[in-house]
N, C-alpha and C positions, 0 to 999 in steps of 0.2 A: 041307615043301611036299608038296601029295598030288600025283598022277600026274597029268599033263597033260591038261586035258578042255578037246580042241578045240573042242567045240562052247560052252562057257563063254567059253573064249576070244573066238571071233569075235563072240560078244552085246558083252561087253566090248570092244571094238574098235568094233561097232558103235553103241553108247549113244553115245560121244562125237561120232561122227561125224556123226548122227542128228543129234542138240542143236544143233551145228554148221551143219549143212546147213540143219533148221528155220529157225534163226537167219536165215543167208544167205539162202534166200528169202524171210521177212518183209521184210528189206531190201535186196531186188536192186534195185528201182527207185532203191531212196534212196539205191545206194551210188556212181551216175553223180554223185555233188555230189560225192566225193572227187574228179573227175579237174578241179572247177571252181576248190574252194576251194585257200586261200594253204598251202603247205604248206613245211615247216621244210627244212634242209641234213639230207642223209641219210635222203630219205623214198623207200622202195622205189617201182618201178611194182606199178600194180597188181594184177598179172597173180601176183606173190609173195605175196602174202595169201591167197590159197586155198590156194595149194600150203602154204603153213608151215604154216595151222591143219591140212589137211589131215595131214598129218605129226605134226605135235604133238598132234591128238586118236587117231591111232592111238596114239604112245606111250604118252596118257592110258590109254588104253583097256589097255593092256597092263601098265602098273603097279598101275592095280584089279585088274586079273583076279590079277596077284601076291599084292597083299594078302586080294581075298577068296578065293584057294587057299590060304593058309596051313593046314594041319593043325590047328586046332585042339585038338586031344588032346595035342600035342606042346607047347600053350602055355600058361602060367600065367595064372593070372586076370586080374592087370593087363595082359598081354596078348593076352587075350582080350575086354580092354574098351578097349585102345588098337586094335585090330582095327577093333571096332564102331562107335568114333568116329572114325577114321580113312575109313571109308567112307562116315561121312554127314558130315562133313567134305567131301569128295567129291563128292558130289550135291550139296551146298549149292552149292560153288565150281562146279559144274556152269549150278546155276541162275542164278549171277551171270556166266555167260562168257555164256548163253544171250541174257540182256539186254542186256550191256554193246552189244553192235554195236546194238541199236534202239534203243539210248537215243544212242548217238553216232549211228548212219547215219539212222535212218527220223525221230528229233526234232532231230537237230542240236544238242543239248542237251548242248556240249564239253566244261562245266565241272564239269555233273553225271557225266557219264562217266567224269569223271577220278576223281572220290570214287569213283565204283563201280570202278573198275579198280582203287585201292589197296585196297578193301575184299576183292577179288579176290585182289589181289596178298598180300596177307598170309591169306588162307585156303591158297593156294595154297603158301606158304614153311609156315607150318602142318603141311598136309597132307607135304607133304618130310619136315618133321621129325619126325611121327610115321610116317612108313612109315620111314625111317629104322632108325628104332629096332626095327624087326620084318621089313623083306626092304629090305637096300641097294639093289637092282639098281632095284626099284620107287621109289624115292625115284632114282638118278640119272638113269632115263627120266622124271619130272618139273622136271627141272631145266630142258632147252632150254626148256619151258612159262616158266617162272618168268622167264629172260631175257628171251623172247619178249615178256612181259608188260612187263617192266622197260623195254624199245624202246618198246613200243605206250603206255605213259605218258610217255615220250619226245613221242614223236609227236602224243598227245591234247592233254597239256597246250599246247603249241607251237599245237597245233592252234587250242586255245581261246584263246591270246595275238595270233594271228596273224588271225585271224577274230571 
């Protein structure tokens, strides 16, 4: 690991947060049908959804920055190329978290959301398991992600049964 570069950091912190917040305002209008529609036993108020992503895209945000401070020099080729794919891994599952809320809040469209959410969800166990393999700490700050997700399929599918 090279020496801490805060200002990396806080980029990294911020991407996710960005993507996030983008997100949520494409769909603030659309996301007043959550408080209409039938929702399942065990479904938070929704005053909880900002604050977890909020929380869970910092951690995001700090587990890239792990993997892309790794030293390089210090790593072998194949991981130097689990690195490289590990972070656009990353971006990808970025651009499928970025979605998923507008295709559930602003189309309503519950059953397609749920395909995108597992298609998410297993980038995301992915992404775990090769940071894994190159900075632990970075793979266990994406775990709450991964559960969080594992509810929110909980919740969508229900969503999509109940509606």
């Amino acid at each position: 690991m090279k020496k801490l570069n805060v200002f990396k950091l806080v980029i990294a912190i911020l991407i996710p947060l960005l993507v996030g917040g983008l997100s949520a305002f494409i769909t603030k209008n659309a996301m007043m049908m959550f408080d209409t529609i039938k929702k399942p036993p065990l479904s938070p108020p929704g005053i909880i959804f900002p604050i977890a992503w909020s929380i869970l895209y910092v951690l995001m945000g700090i587990a890239s920055y792990l993997i892309y401070n790794l030293d390089i020099k210090k790593l072998n080729d194949a991981q130097i190329v689990m690195r490289k794919n590990t972070l656009i891994i990353y971006v990808i599952q970025l651009v499928f978290n970025f979605f998923w809320s507008i295709i559930f809040f602003k189309f309503s469209m519950y059953k397609f959301a749920f395909v995108w959410l597992v298609i998410l969800w297993v980038l995301v166990f992915v992404l775990i398991k090769n940071a894994f393999k190159l900075n632990k700490v970075s793979a266990y700050l994406m775990v709450p992600y991964l559960l969080w997700m594992t509810f929110a399929g909980y919740l969508n599918i229900m969503i999509a049964v109940l509606n």
